[in-house]
C-alpha positions as a Markdown table, in Angstrom:
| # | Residue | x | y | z |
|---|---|---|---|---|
| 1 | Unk | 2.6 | 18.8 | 27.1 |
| 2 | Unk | 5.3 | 20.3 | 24.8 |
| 3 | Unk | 7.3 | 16.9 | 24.6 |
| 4 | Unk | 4.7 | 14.9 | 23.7 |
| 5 | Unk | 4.5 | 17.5 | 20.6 |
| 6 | Unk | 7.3 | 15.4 | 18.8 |
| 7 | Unk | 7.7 | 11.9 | 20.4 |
| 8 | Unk | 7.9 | 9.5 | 17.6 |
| 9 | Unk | 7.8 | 5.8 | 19.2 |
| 10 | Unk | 9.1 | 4.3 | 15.9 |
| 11 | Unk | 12.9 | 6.1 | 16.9 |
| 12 | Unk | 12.4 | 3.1 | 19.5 |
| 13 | Unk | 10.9 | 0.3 | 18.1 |
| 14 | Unk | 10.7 | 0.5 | 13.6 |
| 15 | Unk | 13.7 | 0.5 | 11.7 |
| 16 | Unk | 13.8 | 1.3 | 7.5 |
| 17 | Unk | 16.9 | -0.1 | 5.5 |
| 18 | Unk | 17.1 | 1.1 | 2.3 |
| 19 | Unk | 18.6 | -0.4 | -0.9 |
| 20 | Unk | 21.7 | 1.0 | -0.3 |
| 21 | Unk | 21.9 | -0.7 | 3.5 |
| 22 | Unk | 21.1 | 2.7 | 5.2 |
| 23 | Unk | 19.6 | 2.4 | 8.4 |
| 24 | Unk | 17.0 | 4.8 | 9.2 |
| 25 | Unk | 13.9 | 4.9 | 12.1 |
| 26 | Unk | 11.0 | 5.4 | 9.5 |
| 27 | Unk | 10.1 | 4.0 | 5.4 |
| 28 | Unk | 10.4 | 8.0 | 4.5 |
| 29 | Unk | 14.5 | 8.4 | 5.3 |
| 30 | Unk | 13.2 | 10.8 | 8.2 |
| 31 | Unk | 14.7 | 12.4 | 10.4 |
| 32 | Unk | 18.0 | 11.5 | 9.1 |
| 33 | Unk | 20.4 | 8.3 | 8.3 |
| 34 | Unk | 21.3 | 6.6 | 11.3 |
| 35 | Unk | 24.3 | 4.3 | 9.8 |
| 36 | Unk | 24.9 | 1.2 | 7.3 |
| 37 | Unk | 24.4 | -2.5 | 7.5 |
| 38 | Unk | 27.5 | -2.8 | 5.3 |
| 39 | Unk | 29.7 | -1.1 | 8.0 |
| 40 | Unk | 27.7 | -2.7 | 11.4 |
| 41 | Unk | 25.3 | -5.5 | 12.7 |
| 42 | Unk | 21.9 | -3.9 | 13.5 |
| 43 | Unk | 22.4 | -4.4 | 17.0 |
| 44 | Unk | 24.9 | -1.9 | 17.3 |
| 45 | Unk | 23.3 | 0.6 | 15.1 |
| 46 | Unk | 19.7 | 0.5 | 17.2 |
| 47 | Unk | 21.4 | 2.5 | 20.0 |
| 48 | Unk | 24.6 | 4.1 | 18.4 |
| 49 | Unk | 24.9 | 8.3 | 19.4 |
| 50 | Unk | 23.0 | 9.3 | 16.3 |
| 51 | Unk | 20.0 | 7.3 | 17.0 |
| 52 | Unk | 20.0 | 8.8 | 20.8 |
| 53 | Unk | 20.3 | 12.1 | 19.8 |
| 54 | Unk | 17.4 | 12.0 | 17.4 |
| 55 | Unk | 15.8 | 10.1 | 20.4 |
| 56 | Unk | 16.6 | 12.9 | 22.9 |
| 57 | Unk | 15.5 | 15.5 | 20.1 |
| 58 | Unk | 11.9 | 13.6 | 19.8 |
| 59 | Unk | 11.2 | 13.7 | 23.9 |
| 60 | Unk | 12.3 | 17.3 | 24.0 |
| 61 | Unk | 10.3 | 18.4 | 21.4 |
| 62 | Unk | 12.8 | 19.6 | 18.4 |
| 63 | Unk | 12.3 | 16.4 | 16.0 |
| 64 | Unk | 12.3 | 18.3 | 12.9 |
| 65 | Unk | 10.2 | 16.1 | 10.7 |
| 66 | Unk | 7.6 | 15.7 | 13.3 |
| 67 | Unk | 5.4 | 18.4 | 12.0 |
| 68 | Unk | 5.3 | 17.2 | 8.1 |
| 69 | Unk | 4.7 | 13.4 | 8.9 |
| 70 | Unk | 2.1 | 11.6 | 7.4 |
| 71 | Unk | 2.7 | 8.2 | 9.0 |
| 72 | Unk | 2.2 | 9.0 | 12.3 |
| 73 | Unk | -1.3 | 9.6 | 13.1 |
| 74 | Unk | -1.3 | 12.8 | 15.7 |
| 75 | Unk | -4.9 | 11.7 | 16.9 |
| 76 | Unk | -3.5 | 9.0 | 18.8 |
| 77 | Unk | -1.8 | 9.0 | 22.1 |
| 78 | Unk | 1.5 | 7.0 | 22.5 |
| 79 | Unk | 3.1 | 6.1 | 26.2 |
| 80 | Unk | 6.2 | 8.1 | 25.9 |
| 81 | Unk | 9.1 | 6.7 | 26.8 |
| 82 | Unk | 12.0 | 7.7 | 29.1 |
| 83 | Unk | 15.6 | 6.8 | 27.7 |
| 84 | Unk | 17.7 | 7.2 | 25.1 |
| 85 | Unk | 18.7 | 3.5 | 25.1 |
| 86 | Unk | 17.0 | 0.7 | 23.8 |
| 87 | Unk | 17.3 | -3.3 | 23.9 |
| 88 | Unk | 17.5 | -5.0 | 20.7 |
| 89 | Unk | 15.2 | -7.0 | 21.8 |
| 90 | Unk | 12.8 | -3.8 | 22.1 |
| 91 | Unk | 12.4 | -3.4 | 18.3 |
| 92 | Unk | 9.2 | -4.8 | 16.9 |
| 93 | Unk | 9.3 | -3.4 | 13.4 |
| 94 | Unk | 11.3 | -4.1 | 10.5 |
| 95 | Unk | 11.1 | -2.7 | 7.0 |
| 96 | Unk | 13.4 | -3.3 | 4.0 |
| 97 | Unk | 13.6 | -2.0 | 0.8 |
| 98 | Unk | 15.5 | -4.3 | -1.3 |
| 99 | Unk | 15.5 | -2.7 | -4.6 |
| 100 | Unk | 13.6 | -0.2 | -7.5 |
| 101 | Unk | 13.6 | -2.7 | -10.0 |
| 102 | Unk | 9.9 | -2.8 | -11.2 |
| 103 | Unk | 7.7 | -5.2 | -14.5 |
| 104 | Unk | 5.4 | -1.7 | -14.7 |
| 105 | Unk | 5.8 | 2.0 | -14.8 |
| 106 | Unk | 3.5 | 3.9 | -12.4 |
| 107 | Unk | 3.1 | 7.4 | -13.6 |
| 108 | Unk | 3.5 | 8.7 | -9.7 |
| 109 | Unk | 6.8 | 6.7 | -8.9 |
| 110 | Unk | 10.1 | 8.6 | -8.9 |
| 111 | Unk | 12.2 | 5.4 | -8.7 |
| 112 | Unk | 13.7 | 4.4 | -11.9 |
| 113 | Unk | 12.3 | 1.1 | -12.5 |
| 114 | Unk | 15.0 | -0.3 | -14.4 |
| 115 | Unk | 17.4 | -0.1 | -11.8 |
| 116 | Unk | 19.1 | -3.3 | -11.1 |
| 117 | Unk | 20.4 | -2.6 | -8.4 |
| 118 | Unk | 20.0 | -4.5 | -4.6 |
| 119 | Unk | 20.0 | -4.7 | -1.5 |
| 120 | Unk | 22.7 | -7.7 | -0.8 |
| 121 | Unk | 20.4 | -10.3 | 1.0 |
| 122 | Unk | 23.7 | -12.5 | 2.4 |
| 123 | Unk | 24.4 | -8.8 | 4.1 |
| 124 | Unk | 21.1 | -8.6 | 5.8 |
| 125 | Unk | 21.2 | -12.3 | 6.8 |
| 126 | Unk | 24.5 | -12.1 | 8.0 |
| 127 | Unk | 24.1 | -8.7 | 9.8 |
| 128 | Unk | 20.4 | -8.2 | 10.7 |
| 129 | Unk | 19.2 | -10.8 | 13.9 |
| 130 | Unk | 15.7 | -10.9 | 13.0 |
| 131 | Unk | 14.5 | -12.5 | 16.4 |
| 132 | Unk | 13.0 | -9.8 | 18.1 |
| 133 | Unk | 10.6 | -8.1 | 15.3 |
| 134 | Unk | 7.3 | -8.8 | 15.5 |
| 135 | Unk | 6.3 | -7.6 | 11.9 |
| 136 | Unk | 8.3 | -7.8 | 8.7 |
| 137 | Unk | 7.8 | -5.8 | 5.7 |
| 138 | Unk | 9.8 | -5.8 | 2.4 |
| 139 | Unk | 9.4 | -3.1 | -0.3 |
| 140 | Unk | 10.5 | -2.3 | -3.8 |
| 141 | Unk | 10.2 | -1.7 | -7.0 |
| 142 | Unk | 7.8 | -4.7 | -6.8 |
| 143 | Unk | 9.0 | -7.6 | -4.8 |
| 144 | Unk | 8.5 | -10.6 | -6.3 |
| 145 | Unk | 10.8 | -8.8 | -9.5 |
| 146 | Unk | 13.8 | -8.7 | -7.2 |
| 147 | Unk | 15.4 | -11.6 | -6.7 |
| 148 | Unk | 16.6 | -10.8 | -3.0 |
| 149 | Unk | 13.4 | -9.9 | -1.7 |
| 150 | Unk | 12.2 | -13.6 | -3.4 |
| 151 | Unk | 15.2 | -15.0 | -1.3 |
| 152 | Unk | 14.5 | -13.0 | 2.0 |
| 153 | Unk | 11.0 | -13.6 | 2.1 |
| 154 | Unk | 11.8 | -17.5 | 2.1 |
| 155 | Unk | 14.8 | -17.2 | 4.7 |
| 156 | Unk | 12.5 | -14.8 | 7.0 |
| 157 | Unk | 8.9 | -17.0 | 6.5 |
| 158 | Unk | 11.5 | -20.2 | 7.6 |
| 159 | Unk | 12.4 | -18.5 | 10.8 |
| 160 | Unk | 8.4 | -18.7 | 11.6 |
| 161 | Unk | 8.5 | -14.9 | 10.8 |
| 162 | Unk | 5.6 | -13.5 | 9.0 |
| 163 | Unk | 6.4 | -11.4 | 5.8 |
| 164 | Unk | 3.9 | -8.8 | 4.5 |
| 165 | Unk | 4.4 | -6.4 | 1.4 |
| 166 | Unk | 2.7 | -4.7 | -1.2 |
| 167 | Unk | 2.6 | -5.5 | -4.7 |
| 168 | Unk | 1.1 | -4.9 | -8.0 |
| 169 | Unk | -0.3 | -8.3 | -8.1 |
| 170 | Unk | 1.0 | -9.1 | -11.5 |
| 171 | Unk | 3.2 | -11.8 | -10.4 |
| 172 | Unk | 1.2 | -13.6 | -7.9 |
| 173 | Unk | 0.8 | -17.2 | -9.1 |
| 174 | Unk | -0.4 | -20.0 | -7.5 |
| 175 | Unk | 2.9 | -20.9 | -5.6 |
| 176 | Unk | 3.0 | -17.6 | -4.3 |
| 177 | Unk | -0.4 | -17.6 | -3.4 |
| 178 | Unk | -0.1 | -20.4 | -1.1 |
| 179 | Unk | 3.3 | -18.4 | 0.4 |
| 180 | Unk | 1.9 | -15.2 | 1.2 |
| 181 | Unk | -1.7 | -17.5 | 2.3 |
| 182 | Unk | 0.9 | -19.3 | 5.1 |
| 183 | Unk | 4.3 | -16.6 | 5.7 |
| 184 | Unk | 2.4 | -12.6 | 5.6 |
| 185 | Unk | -0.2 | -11.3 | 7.8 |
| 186 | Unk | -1.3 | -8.9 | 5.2 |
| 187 | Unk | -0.9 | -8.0 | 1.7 |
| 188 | Unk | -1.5 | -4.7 | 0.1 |
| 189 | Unk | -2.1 | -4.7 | -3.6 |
| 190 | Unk | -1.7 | -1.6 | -5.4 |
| 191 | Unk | -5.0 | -0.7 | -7.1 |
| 192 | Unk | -5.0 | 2.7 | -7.6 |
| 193 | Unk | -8.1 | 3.1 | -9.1 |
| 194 | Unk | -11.8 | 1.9 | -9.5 |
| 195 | Unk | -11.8 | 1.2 | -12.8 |
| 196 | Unk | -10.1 | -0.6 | -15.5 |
| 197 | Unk | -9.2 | 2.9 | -17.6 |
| 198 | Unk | -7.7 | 4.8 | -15.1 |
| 199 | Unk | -6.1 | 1.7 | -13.1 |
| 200 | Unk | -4.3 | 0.7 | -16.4 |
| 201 | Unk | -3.2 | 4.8 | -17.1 |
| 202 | Unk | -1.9 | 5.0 | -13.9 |
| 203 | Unk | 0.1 | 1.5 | -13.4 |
| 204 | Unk | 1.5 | 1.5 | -16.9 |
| 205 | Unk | 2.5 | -2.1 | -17.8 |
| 206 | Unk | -1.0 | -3.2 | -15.3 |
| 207 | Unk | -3.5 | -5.6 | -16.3 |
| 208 | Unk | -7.0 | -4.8 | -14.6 |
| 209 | Unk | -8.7 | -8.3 | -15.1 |
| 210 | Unk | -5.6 | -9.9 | -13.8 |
| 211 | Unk | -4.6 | -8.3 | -10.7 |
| 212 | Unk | -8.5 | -9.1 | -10.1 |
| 213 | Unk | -7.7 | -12.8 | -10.5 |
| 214 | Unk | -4.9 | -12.3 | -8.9 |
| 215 | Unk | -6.1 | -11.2 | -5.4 |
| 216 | Unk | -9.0 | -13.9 | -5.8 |
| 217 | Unk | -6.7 | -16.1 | -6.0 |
| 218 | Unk | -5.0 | -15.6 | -3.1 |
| 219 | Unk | -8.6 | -15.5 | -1.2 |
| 220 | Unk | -8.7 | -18.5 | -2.2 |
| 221 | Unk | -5.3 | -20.2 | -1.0 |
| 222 | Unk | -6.5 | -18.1 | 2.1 |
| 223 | Unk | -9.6 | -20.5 | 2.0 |
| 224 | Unk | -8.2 | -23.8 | 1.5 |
| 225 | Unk | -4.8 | -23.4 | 3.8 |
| 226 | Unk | -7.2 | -21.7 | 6.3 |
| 227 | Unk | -4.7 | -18.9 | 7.4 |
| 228 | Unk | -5.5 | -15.0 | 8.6 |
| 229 | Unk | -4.1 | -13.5 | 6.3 |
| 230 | Unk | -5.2 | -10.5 | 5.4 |
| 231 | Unk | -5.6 | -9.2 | 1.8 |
| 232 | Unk | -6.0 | -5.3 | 1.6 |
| 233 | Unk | -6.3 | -2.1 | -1.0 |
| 234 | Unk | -4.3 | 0.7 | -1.2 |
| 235 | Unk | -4.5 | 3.5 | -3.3 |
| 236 | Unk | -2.0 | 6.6 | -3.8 |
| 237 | Unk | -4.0 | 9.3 | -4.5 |
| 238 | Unk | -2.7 | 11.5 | -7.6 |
| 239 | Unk | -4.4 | 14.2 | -9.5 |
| 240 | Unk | -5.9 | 11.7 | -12.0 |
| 241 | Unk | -7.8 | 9.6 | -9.5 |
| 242 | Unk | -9.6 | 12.2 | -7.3 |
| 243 | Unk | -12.4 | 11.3 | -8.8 |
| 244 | Unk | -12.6 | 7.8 | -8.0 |
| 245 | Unk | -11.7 | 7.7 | -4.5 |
| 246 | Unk | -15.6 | 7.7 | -3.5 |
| 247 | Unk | -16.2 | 4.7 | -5.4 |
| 248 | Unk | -13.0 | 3.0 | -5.1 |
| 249 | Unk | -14.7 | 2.6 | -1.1 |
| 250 | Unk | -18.0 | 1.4 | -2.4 |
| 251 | Unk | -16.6 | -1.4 | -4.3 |
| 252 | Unk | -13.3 | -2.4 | -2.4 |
| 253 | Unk | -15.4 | -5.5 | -1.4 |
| 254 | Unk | -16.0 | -6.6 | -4.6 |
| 255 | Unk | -12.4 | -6.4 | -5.5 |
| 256 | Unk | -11.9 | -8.1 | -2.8 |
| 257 | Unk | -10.1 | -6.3 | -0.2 |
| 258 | Unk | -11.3 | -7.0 | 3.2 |
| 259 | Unk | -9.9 | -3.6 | 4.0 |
| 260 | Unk | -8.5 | -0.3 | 2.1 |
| 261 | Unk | -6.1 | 2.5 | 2.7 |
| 262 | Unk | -4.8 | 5.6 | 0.9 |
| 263 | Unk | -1.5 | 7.2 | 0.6 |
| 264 | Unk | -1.1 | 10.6 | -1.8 |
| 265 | Unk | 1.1 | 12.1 | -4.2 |
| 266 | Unk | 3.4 | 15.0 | -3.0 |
| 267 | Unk | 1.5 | 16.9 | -5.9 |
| 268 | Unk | -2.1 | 16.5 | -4.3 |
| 269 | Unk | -2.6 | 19.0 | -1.5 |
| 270 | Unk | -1.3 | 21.7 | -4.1 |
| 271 | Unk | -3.9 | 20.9 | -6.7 |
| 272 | Unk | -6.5 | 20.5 | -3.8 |
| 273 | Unk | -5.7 | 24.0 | -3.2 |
| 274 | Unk | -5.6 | 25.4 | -6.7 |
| 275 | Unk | -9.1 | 23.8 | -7.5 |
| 276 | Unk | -11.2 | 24.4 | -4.2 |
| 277 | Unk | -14.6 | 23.6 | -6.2 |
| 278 | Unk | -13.6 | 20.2 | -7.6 |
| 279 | Unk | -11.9 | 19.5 | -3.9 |
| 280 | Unk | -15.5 | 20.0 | -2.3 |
| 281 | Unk | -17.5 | 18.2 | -5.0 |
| 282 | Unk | -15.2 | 15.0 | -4.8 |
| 283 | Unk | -15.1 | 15.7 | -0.3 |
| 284 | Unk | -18.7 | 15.7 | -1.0 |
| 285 | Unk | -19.1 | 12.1 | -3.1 |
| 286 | Unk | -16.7 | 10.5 | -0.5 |
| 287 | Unk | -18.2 | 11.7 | 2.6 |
| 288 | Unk | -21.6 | 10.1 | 0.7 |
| 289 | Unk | -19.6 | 6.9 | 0.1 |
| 290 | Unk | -18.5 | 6.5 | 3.8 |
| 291 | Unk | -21.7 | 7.8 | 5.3 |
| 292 | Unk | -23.3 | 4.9 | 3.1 |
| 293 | Unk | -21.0 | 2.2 | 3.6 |
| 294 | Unk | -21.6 | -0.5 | 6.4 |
| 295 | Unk | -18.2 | -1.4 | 6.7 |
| 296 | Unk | -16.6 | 1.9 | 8.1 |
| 297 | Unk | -14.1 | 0.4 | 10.1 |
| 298 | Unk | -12.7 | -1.6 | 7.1 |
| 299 | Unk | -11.6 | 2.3 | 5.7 |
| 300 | Unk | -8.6 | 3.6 | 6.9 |
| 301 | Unk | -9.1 | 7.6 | 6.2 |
| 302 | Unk | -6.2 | 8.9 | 7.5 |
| 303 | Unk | -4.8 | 10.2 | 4.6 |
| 304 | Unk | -8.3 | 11.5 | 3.2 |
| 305 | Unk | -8.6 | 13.3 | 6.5 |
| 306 | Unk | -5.0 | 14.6 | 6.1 |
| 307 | Unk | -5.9 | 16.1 | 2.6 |
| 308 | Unk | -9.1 | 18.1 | 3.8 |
| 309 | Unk | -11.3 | 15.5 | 1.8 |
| 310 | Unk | -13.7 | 14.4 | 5.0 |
């Protein structure tokens, strides 16, 4: 029972590379870097010694960042596995992070969004075999301000593969539209808010009405192209937007997000703490919103649950 206390399946099947070419199991740098795609081909890197230790650390229960993660739901059960090796063709996840570079400012985000630095994308084509990954995700900054991500997502989406990211839906036109429609299986737009005010104070540089158009109007290359695609919410939760997270779930729909998720600030538990009255008015309002709602399942409240809110 102890071993299952730490397993983390993504040490088996997710890798991160970060902007720099690091290699690491999960999108938070945790436990520890595992090696470079400037130095080695991603083949050799899924199974070198530092990867097995940290997989022998996970089954014997001493992964350090076990205990502080907020990806990995501890609810569910995961078949644990066996060995410290893997076959390349046992990964199924891949996530990139190609750059900081950034059109707005979010008042949360520590990267510096003027940063032009890249990720090389000739390095990850020539170095990362993307055959056996099942799901593709590319990060930034924003991704369609970074020219490599532009160029990867083409590459990856002409390999059949299916590219998904999130974005802050300024830059969506109709060309991309129809990309993301055919080449993602989801796409996360960044509203983190439920109204215009506090959307625009948050995502500096935003514009409410068109990140609004913008996801309609990938509904509607969705529509026409007749693809699955599917187009979701997320908000990061910061001190400013507590308030809002009841009826940012009463009108996701309306948006028109066929589904939502949260992610928080590093700042939020603390100010939960230091203001219990205000966290059990606004647990209150949300548990009202969710009780209310007739499309539970389309609420991913992981994260709420994580902060004490429900």
């Amino acid at each position: 029972m102890f071993r299952k206390q730490t397993f983390c399946p993504k040490l088996w099947n997710e890798i991160f590379i970060n902007k720099d070419g690091g290699v690491f199991s999960c999108c938070h740098k945790k436990p520890r870097i595992i090696g470079s795609i400037y130095q080695e081909g991603l083949d050799v890197l899924c199974n070198n010694q530092v990867i097995q230790n940290l997989r022998r650390e996970s089954l014997s229960g001493k992964l350090s960042c076990y205990g502080g993660c907020s990806l990995l739901p501890k609810d569910k059960s995961f078949s644990l596995k066996t060995s410290s090796e893997i076959g390349y063709k046992d990964l199924r996840r891949l996530k990139i992070s190609f750059g900081d570079m950034c059109n707005i400012s979010c008042v949360m985000c520590h990267r510096s969004n003027i940063d032009t630095e890249s990720l090389d994308f000739d390095k990850v084509k020539e170095q990362v075999d993307l055959s056996p990954f099942n799901s593709i995700e590319i990060q930034g900054g924003e991704p369609l301000f970074i020219e490599a991500a532009r160029k990867f997502f083409d590459y990856a989406s002409s390999m059949d593969k299916k590219v998904s990211f999130l974005t802050n839906g300024l830059l969506i036109d109709d060309e991309w539209s129809r990309k993301i429609a055919l080449h993602s299986a989801f796409i996360y737009f960044s509203l983190n808010a439920a109204t215009k005010e506090t959307h625009e104070s948050i995502n500096r540089g935003s514009k409410w009405e068109l990140v609004l158009e913008n996801i309609q109007r990938v509904r509607r290359a969705r529509s026409a192209l007749n693809t699955p695609v599917k187009i979701m919410g997320h908000m990061t939760i910061i001190p400013r937007n507590l308030a809002e997270i009841a009826l940012f779930i009463r009108m996701f729909q309306e948006f028109g997000f066929d589904s939502i998720n949260f992610g928080y600030d590093i700042r939020v538990p603390l100010y939960l703490k230091l203001h219990p009255s205000k966290k059990k008015e606004i647990s209150l309002e949300i548990r009202e919103a969710l009780r209310n709602s007739r499309v539970l399942p389309l609420v991913d409240s992981y994260r709420l649950k994580l902060l004490g809110l429900i």
